[in-house]
Residue frames relative to the residue before (quaternion, step in Angstrom):
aa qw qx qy qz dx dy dz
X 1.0000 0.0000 0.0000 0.0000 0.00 0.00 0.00
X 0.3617 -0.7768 0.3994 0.3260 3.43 -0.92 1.32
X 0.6932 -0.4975 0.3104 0.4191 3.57 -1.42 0.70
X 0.3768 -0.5391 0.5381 0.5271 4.36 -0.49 -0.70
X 0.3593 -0.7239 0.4267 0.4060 3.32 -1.09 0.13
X 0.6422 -0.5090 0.4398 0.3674 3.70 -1.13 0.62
X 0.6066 -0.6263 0.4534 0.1850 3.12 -1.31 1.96
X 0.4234 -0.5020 0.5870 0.4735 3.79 -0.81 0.47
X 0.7181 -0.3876 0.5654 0.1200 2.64 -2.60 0.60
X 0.2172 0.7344 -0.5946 0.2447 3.81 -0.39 1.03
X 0.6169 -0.5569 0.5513 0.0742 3.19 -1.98 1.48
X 0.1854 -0.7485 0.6337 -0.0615 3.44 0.42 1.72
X 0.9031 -0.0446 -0.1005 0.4152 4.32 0.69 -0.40
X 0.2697 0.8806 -0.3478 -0.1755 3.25 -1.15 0.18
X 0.7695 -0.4299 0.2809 0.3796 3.46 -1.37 0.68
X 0.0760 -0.7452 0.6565 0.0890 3.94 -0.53 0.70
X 0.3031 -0.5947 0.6497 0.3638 3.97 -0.78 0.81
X 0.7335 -0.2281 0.5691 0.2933 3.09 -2.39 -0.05
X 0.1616 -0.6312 0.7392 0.1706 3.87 -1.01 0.48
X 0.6238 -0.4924 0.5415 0.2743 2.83 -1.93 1.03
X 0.5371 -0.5349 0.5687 0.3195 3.79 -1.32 0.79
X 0.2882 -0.6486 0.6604 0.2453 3.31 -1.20 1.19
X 0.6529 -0.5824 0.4127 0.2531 3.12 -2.20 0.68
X 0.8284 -0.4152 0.2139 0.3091 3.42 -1.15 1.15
X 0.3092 -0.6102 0.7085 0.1733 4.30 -0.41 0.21
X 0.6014 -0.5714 0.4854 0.2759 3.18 -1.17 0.68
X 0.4815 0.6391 -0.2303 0.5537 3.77 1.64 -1.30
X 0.6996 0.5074 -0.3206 0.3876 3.65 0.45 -1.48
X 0.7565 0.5529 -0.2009 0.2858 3.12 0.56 -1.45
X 0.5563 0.6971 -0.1730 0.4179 2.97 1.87 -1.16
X 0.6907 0.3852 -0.2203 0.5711 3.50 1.39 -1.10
X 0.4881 -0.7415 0.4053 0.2184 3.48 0.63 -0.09
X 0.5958 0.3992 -0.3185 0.6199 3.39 1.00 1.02
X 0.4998 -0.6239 0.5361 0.2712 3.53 -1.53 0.65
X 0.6415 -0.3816 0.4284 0.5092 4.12 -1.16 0.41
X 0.4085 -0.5298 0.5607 0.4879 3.51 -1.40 0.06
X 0.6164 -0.6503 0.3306 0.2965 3.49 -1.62 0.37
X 0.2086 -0.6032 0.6619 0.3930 3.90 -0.51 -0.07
X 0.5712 -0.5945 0.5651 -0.0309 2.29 -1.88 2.18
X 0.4890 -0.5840 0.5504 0.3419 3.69 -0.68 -0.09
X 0.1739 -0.6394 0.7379 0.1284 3.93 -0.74 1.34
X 0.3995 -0.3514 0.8400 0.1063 2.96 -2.88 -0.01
X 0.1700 0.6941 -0.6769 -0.1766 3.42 -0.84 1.21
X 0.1863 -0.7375 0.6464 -0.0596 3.43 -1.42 0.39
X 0.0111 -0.7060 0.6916 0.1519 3.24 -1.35 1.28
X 0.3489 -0.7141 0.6068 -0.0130 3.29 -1.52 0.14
X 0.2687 0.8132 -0.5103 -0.0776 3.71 -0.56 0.47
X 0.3215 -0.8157 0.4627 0.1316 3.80 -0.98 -0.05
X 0.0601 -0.8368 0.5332 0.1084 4.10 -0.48 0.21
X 0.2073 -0.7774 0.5926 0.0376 3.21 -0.30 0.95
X 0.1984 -0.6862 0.6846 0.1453 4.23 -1.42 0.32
X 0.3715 0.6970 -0.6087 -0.0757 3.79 -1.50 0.19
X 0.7070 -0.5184 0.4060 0.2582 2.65 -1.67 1.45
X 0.3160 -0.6217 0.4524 0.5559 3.79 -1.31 0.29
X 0.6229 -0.4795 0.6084 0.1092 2.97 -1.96 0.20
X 0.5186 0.1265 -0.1541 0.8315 4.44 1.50 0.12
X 0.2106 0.4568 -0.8494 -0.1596 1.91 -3.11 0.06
X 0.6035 -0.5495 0.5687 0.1018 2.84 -1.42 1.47
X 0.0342 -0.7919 0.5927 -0.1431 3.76 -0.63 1.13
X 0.1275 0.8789 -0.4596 0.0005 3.84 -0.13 0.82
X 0.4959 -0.7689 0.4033 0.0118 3.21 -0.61 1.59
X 0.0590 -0.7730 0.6265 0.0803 4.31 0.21 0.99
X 0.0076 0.7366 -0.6668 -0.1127 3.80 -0.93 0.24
X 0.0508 0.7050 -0.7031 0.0771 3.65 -0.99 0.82
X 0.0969 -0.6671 0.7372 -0.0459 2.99 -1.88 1.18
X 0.2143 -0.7772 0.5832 0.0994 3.32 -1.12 0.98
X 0.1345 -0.8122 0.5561 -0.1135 3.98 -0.09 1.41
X 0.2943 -0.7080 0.5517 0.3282 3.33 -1.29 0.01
X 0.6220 0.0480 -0.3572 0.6951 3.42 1.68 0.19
X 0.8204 -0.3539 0.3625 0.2652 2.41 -2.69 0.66
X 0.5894 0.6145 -0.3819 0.3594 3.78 1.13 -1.27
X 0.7994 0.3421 -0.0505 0.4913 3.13 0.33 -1.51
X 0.3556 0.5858 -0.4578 0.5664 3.68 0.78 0.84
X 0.7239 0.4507 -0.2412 0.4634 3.63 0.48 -1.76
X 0.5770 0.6762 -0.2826 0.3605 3.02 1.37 -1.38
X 0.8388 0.3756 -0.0625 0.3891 3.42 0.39 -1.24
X 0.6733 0.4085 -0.2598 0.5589 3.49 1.73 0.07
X 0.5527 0.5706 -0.4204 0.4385 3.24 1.88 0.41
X 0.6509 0.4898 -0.3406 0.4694 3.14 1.53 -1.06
X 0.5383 0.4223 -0.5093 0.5220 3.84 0.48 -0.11
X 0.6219 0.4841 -0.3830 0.4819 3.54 -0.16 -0.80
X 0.5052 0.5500 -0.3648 0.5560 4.05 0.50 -0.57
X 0.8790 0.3154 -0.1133 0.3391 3.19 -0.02 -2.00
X 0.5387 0.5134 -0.4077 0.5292 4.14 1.54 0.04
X 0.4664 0.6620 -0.3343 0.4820 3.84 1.46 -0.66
X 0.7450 0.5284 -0.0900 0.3971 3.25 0.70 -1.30
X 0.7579 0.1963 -0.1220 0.6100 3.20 0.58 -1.27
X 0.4343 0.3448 -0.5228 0.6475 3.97 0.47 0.88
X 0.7044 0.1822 -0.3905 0.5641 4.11 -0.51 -0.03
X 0.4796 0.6237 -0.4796 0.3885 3.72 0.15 -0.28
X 0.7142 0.2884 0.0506 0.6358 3.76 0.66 -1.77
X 0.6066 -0.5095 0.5688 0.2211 3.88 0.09 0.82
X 0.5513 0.4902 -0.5579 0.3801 3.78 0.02 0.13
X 0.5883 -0.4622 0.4793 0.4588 3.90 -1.70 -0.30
X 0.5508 -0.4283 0.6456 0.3105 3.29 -1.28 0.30
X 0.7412 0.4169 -0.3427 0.3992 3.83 0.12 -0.79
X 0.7624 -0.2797 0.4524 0.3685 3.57 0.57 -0.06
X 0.8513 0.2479 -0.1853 0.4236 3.31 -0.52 -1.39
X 0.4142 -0.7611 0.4992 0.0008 3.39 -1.34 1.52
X 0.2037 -0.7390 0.6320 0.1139 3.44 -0.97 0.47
X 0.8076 0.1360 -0.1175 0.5616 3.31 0.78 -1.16
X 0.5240 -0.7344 0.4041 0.1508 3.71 -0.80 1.84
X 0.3815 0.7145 -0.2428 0.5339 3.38 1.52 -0.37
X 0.8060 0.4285 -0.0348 0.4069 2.69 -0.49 -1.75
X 0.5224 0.4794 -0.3164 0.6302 4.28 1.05 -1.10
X 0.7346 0.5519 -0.2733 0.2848 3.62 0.05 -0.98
X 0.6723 0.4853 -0.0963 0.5506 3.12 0.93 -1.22
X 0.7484 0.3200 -0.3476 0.4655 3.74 0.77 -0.57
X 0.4189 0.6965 -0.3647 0.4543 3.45 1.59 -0.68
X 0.6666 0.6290 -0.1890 0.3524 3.49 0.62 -1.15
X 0.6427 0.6110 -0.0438 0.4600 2.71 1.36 -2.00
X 0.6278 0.3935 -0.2630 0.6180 3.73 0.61 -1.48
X 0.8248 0.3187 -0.4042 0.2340 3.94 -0.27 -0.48
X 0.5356 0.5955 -0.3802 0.4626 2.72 1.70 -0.47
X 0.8199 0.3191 -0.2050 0.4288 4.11 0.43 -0.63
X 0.5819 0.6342 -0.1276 0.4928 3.36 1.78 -0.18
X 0.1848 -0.8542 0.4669 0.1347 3.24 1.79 -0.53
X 0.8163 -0.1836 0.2932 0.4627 3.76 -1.45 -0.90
X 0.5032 0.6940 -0.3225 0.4015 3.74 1.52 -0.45
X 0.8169 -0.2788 -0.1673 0.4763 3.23 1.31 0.00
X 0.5338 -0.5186 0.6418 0.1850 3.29 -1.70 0.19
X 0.0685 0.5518 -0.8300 0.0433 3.08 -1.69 1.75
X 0.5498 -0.6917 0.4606 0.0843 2.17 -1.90 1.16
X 0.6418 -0.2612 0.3489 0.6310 4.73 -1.16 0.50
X 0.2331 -0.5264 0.7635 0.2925 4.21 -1.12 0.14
X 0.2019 -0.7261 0.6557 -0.0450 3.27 -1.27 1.50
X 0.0715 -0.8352 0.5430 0.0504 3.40 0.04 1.74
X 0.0881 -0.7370 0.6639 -0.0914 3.44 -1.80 0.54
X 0.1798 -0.8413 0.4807 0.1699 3.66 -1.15 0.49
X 0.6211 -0.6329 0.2925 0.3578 2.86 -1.54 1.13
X 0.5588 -0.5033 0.4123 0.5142 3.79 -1.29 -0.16
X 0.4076 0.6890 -0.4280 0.4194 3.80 1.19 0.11
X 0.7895 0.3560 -0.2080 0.4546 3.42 0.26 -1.47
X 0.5932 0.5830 -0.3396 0.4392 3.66 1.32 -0.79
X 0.4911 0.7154 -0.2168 0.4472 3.66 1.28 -0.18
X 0.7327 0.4514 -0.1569 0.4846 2.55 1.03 -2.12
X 0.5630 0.7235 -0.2568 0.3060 3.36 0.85 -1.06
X 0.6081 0.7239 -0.0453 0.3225 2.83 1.20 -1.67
X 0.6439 0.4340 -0.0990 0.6223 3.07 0.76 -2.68
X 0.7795 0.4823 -0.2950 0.2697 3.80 0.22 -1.22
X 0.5162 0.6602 -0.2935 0.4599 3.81 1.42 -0.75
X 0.7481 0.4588 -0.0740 0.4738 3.46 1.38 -1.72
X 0.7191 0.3221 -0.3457 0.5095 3.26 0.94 0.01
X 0.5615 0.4227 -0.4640 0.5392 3.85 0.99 0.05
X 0.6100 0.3539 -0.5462 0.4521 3.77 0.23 -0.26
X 0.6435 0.5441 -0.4300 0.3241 4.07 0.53 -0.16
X 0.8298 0.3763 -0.2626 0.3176 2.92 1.03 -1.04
X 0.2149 0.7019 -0.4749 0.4855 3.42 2.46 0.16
X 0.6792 0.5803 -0.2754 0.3552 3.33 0.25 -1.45
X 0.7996 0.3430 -0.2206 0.4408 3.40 0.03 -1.28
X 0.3690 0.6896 -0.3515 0.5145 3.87 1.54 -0.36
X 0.7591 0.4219 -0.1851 0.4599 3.28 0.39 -1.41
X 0.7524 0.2777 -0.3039 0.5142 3.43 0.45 -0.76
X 0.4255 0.5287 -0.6318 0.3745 4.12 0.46 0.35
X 0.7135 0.6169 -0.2326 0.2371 3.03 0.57 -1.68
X 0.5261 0.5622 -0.2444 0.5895 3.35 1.25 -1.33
X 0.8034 0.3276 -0.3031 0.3942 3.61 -0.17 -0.80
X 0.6506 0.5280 -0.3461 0.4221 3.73 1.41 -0.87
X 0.5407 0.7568 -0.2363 0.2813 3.45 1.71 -0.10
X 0.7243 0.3010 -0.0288 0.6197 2.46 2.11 -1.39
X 0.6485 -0.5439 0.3854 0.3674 3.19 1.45 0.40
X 0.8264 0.2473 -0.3610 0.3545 3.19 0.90 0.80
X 0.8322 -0.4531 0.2497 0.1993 3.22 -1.77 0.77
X 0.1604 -0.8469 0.4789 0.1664 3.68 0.16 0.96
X 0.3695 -0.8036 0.4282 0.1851 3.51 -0.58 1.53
X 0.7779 -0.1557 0.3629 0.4888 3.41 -0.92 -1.70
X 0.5061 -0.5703 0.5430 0.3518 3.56 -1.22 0.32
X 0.1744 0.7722 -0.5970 -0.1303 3.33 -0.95 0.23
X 0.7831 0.2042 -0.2759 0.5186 3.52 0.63 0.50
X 0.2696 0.7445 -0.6056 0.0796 4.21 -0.69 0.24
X 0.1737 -0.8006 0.5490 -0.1660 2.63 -1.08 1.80
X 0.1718 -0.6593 0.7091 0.1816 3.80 -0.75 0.91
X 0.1137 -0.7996 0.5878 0.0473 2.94 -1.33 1.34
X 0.7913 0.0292 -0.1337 0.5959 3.47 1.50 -0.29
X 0.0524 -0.7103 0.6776 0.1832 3.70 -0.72 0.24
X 0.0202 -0.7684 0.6345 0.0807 3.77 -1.17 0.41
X 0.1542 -0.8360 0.5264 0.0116 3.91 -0.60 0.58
X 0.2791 0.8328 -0.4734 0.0665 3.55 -0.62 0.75
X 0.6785 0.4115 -0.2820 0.5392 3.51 -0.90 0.41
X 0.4614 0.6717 -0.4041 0.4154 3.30 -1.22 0.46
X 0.0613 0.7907 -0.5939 -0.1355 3.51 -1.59 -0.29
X 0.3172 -0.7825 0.4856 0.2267 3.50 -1.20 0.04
X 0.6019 -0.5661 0.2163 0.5201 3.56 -0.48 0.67
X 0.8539 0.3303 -0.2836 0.2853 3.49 1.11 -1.05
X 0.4810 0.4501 -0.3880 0.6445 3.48 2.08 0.82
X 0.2837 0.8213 -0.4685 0.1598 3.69 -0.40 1.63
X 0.5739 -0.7696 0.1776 0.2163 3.12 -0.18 1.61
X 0.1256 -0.7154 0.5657 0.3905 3.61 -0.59 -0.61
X 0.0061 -0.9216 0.3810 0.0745 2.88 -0.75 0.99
X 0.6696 -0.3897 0.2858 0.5640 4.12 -0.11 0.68
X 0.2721 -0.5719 0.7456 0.2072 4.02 -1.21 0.86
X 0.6244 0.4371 -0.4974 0.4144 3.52 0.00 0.55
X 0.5674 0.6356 -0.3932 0.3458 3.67 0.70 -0.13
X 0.2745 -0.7674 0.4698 0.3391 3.71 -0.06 1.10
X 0.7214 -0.5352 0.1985 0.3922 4.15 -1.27 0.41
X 0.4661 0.4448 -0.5300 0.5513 3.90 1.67 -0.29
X 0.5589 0.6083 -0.5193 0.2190 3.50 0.13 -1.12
X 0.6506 0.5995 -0.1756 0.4319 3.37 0.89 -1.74
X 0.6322 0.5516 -0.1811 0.5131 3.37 0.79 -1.80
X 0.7491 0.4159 -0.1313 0.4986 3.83 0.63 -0.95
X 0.8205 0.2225 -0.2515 0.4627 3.52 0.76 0.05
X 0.3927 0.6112 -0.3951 0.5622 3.25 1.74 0.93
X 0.3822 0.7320 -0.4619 0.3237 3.48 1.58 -1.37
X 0.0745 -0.7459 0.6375 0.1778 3.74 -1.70 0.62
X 0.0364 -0.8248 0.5549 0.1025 3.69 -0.53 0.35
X 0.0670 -0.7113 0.6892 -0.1209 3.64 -1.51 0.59
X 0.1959 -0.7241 0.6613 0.0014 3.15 -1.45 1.28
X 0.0900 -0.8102 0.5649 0.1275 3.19 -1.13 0.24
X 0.2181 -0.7443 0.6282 0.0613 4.12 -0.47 0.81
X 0.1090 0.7471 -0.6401 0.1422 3.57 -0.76 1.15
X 0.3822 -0.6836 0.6042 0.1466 3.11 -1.65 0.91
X 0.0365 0.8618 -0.4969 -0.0953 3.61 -1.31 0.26
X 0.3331 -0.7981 0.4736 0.1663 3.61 -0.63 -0.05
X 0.1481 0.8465 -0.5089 -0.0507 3.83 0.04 0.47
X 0.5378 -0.6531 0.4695 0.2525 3.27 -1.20 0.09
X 0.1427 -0.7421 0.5988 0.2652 3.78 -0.24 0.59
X 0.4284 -0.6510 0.6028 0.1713 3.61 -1.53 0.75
X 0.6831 -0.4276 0.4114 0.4257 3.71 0.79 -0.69
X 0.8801 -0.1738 0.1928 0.3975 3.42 -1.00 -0.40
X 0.0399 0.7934 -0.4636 -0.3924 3.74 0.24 0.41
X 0.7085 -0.5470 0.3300 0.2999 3.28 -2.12 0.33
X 0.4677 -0.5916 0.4885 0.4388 4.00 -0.35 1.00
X 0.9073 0.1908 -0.3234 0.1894 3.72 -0.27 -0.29
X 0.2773 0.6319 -0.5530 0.4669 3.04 1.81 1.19
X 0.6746 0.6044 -0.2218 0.3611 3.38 1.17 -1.53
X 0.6066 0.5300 -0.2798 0.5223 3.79 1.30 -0.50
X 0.6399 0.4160 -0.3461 0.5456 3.81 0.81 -0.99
């Protein structure tokens, strides 16, 4: 398989000079003193891509019972039904099915086929994330492309010997999201897929590209530069 080709060459920072003081306001002059000066900034972009596993799976349970009367049919697909109640509150999981801990689904899955026999049928667990974790993702994607960012511009300034100041400007300039699902967009997927497989093509990911602006302070201080 052929390699991608390598992204073009681009100017990830740069060095803004000092501006000449503008000339006095009539007001200025009046107070006796010049504007403060603009300081010299570092611009710099920065981006980041973050992955998260889902966070559910959705696990559906068929009971069948084969009777010669209707009574004693119901009969026998209540008492299983009882006994999948049970051994889901037993292990700390919901009663409804829907998992949090992947573990934990497994093990009871295991459990029902193992005492349950041909009597019933679970369905592939069909994982998905909540609108919570899709947030999280979100908040978490946007602050690591900042803090890439602000990395970048230390460096740049520790390069030239100077002192990386304050932000003064940070901009998200793109977010992009893919992959994933949501509980109320859920795939079918192949019963041949083993459970990472599943787990791994549920995965969501998202980048984020952000601009920023710092101030340089000046020279930085040798025993900031030693620690």
């Amino acid at each position: 398989m052929a390699l991608p080709a390598p992204a073009p060459s681009r100017v990830f920072a740069e060095l803004v000079p000092a501006q000449a003081p503008a000339p006095l306001t009539p007001a200025q002059a009046g107070r006796g003193g010049p504007p403060a000066p603009s300081g010299r900034e570092v611009h710099v972009s920065g981006s980041a891509e973050l992955s998260a596993g889902p966070d559910r799976a959705r696990v559906s349970v068929r009971l069948g019972s084969r009777k010669e009367a209707a009574g004693a049919a119901r009969s026998s697909v209540t008492r299983r039904l009882e006994y999948i109640v049970q051994a889901a509150r037993q292990r700390g999981v919901p009663v409804c099915i829907i998992f949090t801990d992947f573990g934990k689904m497994q093990n009871v899955c295991n459990l029902l086929t193992e005492k349950l026999g041909t009597s019933v049928t679970i369905s592939p667990p069909r994982f998905y994330h909540t609108p919570e974790a899709v947030d999280t993702l979100r908040r978490q994607v946007c602050v690591a492309a900042v803090g890439n960012t602000r990395q970048k511009a230390q460096e740049v300034c520790r390069l030239f010997g100077q002192s990386l100041g304050k932000p003064l400007l940070i901009r998200e300039e793109e977010t992009r999201e893919w992959g994933g699902h949501t509980e109320s967009h859920l795939p079918n997927s192949p019963d041949l897929l083993t459970l990472q497989e599943r787990i791994q093509n549920a995965t969501a990911y998202a980048s984020c590209r952000v601009f920023a602006v710092f101030e340089i302070k000046g020279k930085e201080n040798r025993r900031n530069k030693l620690l």
